[in-house]
C-alpha positions as a printed NumPy array, in Angstrom:
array([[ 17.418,   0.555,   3.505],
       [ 16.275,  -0.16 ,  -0.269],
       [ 16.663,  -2.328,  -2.989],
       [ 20.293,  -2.176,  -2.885],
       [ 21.593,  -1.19 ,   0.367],
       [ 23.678,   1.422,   1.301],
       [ 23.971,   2.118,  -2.526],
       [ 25.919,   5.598,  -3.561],
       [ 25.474,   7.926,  -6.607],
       [ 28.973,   6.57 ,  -7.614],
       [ 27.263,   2.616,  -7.31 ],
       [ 24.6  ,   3.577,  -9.253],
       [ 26.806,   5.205, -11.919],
       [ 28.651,   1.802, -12.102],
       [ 25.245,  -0.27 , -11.847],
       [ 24.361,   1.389, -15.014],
       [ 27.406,   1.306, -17.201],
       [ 27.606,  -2.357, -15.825],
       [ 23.66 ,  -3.065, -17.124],
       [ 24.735,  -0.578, -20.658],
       [ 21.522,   1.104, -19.688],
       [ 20.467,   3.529, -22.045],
       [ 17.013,   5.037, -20.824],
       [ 16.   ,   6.128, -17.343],
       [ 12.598,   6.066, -15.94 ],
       [ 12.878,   8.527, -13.384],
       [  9.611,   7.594, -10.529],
       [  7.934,   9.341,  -8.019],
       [  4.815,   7.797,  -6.393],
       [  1.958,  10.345,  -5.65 ],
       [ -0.89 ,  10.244,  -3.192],
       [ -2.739,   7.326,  -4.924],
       [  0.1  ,   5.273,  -5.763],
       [  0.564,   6.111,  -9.157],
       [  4.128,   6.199, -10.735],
       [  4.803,   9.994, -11.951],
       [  7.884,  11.314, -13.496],
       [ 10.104,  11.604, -16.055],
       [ 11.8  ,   9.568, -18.595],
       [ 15.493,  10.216, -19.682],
       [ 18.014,   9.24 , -21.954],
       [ 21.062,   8.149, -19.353],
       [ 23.384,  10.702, -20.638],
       [ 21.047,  13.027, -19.323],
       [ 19.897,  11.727, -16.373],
       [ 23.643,  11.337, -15.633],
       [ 24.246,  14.837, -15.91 ],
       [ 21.528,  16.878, -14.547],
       [ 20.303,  15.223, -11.444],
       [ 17.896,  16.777,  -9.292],
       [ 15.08 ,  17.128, -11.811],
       [ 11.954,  19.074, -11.589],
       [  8.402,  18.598, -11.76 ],
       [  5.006,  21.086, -10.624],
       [  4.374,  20.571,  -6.784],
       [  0.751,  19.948,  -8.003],
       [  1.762,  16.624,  -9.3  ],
       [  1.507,  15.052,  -5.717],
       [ -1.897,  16.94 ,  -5.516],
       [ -4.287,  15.374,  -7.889],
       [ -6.983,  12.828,  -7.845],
       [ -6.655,   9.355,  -8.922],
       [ -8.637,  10.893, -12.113],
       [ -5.956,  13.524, -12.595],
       [ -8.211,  16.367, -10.861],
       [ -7.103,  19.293,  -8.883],
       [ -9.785,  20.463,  -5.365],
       [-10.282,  24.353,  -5.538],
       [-11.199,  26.875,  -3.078],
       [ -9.734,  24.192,  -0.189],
       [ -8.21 ,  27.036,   2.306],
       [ -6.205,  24.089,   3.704],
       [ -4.946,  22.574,   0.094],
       [ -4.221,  26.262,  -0.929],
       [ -1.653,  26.592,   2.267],
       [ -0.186,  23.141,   1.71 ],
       [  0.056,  23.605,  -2.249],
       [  1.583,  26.787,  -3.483],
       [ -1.101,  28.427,  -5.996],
       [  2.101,  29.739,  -8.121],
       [  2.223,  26.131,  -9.755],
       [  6.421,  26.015,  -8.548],
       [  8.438,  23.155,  -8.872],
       [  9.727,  20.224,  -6.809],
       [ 13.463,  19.059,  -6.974],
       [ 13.749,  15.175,  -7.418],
       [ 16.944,  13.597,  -6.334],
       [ 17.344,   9.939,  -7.078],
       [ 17.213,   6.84 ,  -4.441],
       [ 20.206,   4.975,  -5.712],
       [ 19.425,   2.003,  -3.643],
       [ 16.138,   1.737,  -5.5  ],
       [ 17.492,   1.535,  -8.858],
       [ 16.679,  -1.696, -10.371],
       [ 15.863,  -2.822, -13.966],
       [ 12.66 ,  -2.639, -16.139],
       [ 12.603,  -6.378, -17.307],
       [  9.567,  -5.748, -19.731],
       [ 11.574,  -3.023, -21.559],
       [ 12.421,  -3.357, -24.822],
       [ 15.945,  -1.52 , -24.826],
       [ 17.98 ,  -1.464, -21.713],
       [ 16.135,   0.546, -18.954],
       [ 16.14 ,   1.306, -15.572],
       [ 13.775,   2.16 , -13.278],
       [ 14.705,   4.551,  -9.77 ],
       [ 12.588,   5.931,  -7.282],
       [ 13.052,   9.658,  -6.405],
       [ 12.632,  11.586,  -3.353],
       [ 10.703,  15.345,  -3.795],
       [ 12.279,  18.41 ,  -2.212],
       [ 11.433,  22.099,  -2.079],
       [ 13.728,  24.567,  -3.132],
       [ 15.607,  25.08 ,   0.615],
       [ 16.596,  21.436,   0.535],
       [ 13.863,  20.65 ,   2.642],
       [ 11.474,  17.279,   1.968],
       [  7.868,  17.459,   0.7  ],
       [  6.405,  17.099,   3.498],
       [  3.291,  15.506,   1.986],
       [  4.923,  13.166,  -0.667],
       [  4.253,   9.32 ,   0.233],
       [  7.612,   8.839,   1.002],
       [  8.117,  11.985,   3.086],
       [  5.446,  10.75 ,   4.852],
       [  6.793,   7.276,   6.451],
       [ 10.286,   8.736,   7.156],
       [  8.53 ,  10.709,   9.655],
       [  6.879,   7.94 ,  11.184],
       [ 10.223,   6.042,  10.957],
       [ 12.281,   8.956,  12.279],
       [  9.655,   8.96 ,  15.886],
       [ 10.738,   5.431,  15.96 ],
       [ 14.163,   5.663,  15.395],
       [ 14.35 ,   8.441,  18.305],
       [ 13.133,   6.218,  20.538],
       [ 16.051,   3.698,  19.485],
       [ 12.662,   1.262,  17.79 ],
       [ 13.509,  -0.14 ,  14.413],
       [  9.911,  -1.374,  13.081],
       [  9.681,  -4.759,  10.571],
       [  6.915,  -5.01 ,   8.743],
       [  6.13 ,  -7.883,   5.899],
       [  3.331,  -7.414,   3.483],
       [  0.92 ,  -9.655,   1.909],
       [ -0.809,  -8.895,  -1.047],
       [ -3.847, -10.076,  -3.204],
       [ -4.828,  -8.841,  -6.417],
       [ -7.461, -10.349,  -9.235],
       [ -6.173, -11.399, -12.469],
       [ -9.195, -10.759, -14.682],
       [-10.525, -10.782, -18.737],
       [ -9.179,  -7.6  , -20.473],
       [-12.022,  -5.32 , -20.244],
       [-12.368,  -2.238, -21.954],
       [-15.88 ,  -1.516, -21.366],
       [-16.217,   0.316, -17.861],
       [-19.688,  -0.313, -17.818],
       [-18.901,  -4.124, -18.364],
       [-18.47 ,  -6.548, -15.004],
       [-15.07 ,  -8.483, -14.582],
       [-14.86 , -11.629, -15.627],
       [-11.896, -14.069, -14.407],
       [ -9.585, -14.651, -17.137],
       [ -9.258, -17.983, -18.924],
       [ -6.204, -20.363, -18.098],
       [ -4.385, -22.584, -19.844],
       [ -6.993, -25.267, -20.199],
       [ -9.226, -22.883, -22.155],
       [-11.658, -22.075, -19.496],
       [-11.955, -19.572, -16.855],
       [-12.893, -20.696, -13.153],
       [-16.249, -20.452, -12.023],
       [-16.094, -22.401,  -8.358],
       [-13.802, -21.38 ,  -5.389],
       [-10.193, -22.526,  -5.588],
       [ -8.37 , -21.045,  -2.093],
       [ -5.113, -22.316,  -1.859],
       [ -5.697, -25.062,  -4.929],
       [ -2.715, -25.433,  -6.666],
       [ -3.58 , -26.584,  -9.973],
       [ -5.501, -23.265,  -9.938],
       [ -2.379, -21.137,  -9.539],
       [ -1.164, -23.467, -12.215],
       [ -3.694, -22.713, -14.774],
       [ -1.511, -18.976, -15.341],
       [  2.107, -21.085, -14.901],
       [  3.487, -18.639, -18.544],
       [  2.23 , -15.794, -16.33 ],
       [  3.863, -15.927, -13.114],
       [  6.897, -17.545, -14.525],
       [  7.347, -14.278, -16.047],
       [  6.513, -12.192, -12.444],
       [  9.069, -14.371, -10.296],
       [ 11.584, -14.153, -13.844],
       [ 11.057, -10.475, -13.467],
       [ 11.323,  -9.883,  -9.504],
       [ 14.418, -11.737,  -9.841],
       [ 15.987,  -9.033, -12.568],
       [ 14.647,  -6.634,  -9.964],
       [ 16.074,  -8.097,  -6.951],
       [ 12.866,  -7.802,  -5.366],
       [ 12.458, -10.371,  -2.697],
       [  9.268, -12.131,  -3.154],
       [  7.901, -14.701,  -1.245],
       [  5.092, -17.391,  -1.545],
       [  2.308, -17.308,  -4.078],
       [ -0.995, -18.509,  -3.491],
       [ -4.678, -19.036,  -4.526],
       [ -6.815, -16.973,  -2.43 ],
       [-10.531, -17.516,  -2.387],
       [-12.215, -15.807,  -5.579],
       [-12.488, -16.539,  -9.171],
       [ -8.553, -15.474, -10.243],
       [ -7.535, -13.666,  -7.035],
       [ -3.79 , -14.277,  -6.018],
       [ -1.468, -13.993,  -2.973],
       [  1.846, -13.02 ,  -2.832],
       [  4.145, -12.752,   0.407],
       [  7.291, -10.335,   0.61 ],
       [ 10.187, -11.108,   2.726],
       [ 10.171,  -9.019,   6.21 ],
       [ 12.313,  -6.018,   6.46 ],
       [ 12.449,  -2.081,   6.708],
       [  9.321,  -0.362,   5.789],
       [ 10.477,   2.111,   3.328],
       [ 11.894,  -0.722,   1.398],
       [  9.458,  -2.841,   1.878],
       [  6.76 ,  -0.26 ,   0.29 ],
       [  9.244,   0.177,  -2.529],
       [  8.851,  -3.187,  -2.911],
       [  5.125,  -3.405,  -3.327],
       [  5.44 ,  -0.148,  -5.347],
       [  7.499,  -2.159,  -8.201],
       [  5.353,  -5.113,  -8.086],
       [  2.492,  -3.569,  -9.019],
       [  3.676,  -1.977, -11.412],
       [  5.596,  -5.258, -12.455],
       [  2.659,  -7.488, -11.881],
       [  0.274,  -5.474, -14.371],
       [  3.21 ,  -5.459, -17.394],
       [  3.267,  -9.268, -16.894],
       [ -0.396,  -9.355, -17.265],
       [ -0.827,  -7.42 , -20.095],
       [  1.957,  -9.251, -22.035],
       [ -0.266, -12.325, -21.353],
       [ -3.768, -10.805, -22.7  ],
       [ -5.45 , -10.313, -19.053],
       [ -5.53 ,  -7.503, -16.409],
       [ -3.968,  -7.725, -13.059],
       [ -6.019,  -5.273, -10.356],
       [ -5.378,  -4.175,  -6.874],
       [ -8.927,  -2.998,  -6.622],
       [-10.185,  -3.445,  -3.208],
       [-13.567,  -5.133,  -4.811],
       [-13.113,  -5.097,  -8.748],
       [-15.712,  -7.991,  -8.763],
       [-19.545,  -7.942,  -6.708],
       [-19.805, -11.828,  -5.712],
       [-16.214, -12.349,  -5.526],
       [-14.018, -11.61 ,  -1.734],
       [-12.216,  -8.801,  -1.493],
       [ -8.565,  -8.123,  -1.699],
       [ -6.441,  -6.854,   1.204],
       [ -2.765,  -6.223,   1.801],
       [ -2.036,  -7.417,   5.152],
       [  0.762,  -6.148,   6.864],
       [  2.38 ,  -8.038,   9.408],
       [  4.468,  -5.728,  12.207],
       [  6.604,  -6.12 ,  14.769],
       [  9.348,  -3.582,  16.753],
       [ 13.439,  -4.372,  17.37 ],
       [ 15.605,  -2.588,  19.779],
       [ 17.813,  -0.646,  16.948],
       [ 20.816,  -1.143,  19.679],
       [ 20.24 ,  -5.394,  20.244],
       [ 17.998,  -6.364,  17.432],
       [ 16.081,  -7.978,  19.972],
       [ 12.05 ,  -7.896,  19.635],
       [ 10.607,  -5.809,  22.019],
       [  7.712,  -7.224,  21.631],
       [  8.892, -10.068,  24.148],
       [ 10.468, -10.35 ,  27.423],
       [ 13.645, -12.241,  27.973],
       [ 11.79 , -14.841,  29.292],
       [  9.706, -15.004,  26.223],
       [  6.2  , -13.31 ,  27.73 ],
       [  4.177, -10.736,  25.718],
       [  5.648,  -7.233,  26.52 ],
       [  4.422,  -4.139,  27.597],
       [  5.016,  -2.894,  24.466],
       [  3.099,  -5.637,  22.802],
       [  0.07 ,  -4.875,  24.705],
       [  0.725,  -0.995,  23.858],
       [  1.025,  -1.306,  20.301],
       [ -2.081,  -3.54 ,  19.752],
       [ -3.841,  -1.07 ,  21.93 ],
       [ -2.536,   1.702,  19.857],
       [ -4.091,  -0.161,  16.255],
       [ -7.477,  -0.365,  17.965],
       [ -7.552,   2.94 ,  19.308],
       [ -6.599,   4.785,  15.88 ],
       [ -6.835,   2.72 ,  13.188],
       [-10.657,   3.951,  12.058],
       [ -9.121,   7.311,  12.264],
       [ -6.658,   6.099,   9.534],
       [ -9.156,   4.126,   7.447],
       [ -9.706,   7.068,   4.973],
       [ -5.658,   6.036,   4.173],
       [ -5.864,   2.241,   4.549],
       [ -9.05 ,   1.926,   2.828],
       [ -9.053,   4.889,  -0.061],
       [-11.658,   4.811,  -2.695],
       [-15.27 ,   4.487,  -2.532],
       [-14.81 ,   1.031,  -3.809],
       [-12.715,   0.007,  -0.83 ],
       [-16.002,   0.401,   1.593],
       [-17.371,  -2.112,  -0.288],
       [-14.767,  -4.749,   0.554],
       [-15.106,  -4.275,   4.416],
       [-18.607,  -6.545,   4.865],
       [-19.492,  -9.194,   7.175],
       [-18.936, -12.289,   6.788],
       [-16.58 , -12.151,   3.396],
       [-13.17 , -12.91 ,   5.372],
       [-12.415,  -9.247,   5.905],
       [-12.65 ,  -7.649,   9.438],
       [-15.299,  -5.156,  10.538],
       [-13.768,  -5.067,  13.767],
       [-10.808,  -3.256,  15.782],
       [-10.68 ,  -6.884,  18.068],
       [ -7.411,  -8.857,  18.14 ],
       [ -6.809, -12.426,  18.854],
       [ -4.449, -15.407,  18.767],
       [ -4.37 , -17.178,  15.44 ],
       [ -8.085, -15.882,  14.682],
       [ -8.654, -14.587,  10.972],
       [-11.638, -12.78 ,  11.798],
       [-10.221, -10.066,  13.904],
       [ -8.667,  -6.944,  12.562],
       [ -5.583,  -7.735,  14.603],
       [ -4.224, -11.256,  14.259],
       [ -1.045, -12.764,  16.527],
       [  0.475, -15.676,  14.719],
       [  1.678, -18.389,  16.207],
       [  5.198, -17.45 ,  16.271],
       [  8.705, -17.956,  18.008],
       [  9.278, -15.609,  20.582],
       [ 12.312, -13.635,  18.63 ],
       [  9.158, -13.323,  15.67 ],
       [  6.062, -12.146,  17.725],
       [  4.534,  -9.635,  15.837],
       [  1.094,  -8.475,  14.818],
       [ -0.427,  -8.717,  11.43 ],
       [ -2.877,  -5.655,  10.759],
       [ -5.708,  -7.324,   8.2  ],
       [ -7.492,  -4.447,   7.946],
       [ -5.599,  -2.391,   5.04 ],
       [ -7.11 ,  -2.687,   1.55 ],
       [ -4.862,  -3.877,  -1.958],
       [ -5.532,  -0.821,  -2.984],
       [ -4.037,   1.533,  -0.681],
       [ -0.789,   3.353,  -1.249],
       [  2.273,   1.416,   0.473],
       [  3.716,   3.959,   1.662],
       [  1.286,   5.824,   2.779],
       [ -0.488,   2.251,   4.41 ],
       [  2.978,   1.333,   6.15 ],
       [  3.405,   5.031,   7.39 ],
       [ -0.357,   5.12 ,   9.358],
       [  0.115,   1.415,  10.458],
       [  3.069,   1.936,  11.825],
       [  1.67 ,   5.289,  13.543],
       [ -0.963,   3.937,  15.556],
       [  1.323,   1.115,  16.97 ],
       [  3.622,   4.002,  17.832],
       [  1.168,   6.179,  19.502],
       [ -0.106,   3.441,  21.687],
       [  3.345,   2.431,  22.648],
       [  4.224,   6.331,  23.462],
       [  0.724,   6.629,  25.356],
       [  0.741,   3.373,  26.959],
       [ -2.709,   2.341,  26.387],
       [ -4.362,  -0.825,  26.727],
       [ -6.323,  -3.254,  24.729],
       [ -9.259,  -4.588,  25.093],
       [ -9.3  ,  -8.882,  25.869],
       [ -8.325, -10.774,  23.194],
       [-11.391, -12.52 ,  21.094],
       [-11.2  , -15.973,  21.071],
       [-14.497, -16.861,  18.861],
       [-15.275, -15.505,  15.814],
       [-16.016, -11.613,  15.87 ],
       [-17.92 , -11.652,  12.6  ],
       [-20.942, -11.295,  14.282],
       [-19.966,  -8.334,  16.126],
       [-20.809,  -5.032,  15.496],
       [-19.185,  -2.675,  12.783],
       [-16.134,  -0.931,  14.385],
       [-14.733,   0.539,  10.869],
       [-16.261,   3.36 ,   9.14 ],
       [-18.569,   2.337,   6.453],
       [-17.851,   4.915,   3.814],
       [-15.177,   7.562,   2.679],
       [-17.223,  10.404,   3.538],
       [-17.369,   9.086,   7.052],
       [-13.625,   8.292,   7.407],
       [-12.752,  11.469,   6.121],
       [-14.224,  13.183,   9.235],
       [-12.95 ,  10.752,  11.699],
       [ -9.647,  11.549,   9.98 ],
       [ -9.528,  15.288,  10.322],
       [-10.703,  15.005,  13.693],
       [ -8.195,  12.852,  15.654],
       [ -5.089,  15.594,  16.644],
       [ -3.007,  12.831,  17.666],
       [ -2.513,  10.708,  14.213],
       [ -2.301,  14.263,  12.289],
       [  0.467,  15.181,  14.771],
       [  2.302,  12.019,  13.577],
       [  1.386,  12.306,  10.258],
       [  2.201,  15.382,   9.359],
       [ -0.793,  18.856,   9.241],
       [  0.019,  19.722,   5.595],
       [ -0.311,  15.748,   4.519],
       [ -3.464,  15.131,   5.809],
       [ -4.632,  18.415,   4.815],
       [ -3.741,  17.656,   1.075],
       [ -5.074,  14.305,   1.512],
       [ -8.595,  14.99 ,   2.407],
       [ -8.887,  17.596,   0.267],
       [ -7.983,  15.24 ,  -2.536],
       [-10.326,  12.499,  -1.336],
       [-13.34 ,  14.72 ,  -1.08 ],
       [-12.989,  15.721,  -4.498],
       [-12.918,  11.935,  -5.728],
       [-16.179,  11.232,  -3.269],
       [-17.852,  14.101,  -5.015],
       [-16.601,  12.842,  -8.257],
       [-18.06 ,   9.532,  -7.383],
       [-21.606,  10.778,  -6.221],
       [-22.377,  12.36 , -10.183],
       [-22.179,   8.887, -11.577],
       [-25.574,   7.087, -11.384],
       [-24.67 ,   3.397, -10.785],
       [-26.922,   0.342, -12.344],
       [-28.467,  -0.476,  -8.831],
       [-30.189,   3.045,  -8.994],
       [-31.273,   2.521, -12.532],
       [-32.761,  -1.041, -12.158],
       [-34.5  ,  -0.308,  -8.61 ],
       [-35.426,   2.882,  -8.877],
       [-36.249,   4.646, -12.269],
       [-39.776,   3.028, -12.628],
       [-40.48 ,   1.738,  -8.39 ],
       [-40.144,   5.273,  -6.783]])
């Protein structure tokens, strides 16, 4: 499923004489969620599909960096620098409202030369997790929730954030959750996003004012995974054109700002018979599965595995603290925000389970696809949770790993999530994350300046 369902080369064809499009921006996301590619004039683009670009393009570092002498990279990752064949999603093609002349914008899938998919691309990635399901006759909904600062432009890297100013001239400097004269203070701006979602056909939800200086909420309609991740792919991209074309920033940075919460993308998850529809999360007469037990059990059992996925960057570590409405814990619970796993209160056709865990900045794709893999593995294993926490567990004890460098091992080390996974994706992911952590650890922050140049 995608943007536009069940769409055919021949739809998109018409979709674009329909739309007089004139310029293709041809996507693919890579590892860290960045939008690679091409760009094409559509005469082009009509005639020569199945474009190429290096392999090595879904091997970088978020700062455009390469690992070397990784053994495991080096078998994933062809050393010859050969190409990858793109063939176009039509169902994802869609428009680029901020364009100037008439553009569209398509995301591709990446194939190697025997037809086969990359099996390391982001998208690869979750169809594999999606085919397990499907074999078992499971079709898994999932419906995000994403938060992301609007902040000052900045072009000073050295600089803090600041939270932009709104329409009355000055910026907020007190906590404004859920106030809506808040949300109202950037009215020109979001106008814009929802104007531009709608030229997408992306099917956004409810916006909101979460708790820090400028941070935002927005929900996305429930549905199929891939699409879903598509989805939050566009929007980002969407959401940080609508910025800039209103002088501020827009940031999925897990913590872009030290006193200010966090930002998360919360996923919430559930599992239909593909045959019925039906939830099998519930019984027929409307009782918590089996399966429902399973899959929770499944989250808590591999989800610190994952965390070098959900949680990506060095900065995402700093997010996951106590006491600053993100979980440190692998508990679950009814209705109870301070778990990792939280069960809404919910009809019995929507039970589901909404995984708080995963950070803004995390790739979609690759978030949905390890999500969805520890729900699956607990449901194929049939394990069991623990009791459900009905107090506040942020007091407990950490449960998460605490840095990169730690999830990273606990990543390579669990056999059964790099079974589902996929060997040669998790082998070019670490590889790629240890050369950002080692990227990270030659920068000397201001902490260690201030504290320690003239005290040690």
């Amino acid at each position: 499923m995608s943007i536009r369902e069940n769409f055919t080369d021949a739809d998109m064809e018409q979709w674009l004489n329909e739309h007089r499009v004139t310029e293709i921006e041809c996507l693919v996301p890579d590892l860290t969620g960045v939008a690679r590619g091409k760009i094409l004039p559509r005469a082009k683009f009509s005639k020569e599909r199945g474009m190429r670009i290096p392999e090595a393009v879904l091997g970088m570092t978020v700062t455009g960096n390469y690992p070397t002498d990784d053994v495991a990279y080096d078998r994933a990752i062809s050393s010859t620098d050969r190409d990858m064949i793109l063939r176009a999603d039509p169902g994802s093609i869609t428009r680029v409202p901020w364009a100037i002349d008439p553009t569209a914008q398509v995301i591709h899938d990446c194939y190697f030369a025997d037809g086969t998919l990359v099996d390391f691309a982001p998208r690869s990635v979750l169809r594999r997790v999606l085919k397990l399901y499907a074999e078992r006759g499971w079709r898994p909904v999932v419906g995000p929730e994403l938060e992301f600062y609007l902040t000052e432009k900045s072009v000073d890297p050295d600089l803090p954030l600041k939270a932009p100013v709104g329409r009355s001239g000055r910026a907020e400097t007190s906590r404004q959750v859920y106030s809506i004269d808040a949300v109202n203070e950037f009215d020109p701006l979001f106008e814009d996003i929802y104007d531009y979602c709608a030229l997408m056909n992306l099917d956004v939800d409810t916006l909101i004012h979460e708790t820090g200086a400028g941070q935002m909420g927005l929900n996305f309609q429930h549905g199929d995974p891939l699409a879903l991740a598509d989805n939050v792919f566009y929007f980002k991209r969407t959401l940080r054109e609508a910025a800039l074309k209103h002088g501020m920033y827009a940031t999925f940075m897990a913590k872009p700002m030290a006193n200010e919460p966090g930002s998360a993308m919360h996923v919430h998850q559930s599992v239909s018979d593909a045959a019925s529809g039906l939830n099998i999360f519930s019984m027929d007469d409307g009782a918590p599965s089996a399966q429902f037990r399973h899959y929770i059990a499944g989250l808590q059992r591999y989800t610190p595995a994952g965390m070098a996925i959900l949680a990506p960057y060095v900065n995402s570590y700093r997010r996951i603290v106590r006491h600053t409405s993100t979980p440190i814990n692998i508990q679950w619970g009814m209705d109870n925000r301070t778990v990792g796993f939280r069960i809404p209160i919910s009809g019995v056709a929507q039970r589901r389970v909404e995984n708080r865990i995963i950070g803004a900045d995390a790739n979609p794709y690759l978030a949905m696809a390890v999500t969805l893999a520890c729900g699956y593995l607990g449901m194929v294993d049939q394990l069991e949770p623990t009791p459900a926490t009905t107090s506040s567990a942020y007091p407990n004890l950490f449960e998460l790993p605490q840095s990169l460098s730690q999830a990273l091992t606990m990543l390579r080390r669990e056999d059964r999530l790099r079974e589902v996974l996929g060997d040669r994706f998790v082998d070019v992911y670490t590889a790629i994350k240890e050369v950002e952590h080692q990227e990270f650890m030659t920068v000397i922050s201001p902490w260690e300046r201030e504290h320690l140049l003239l005290h040690v």
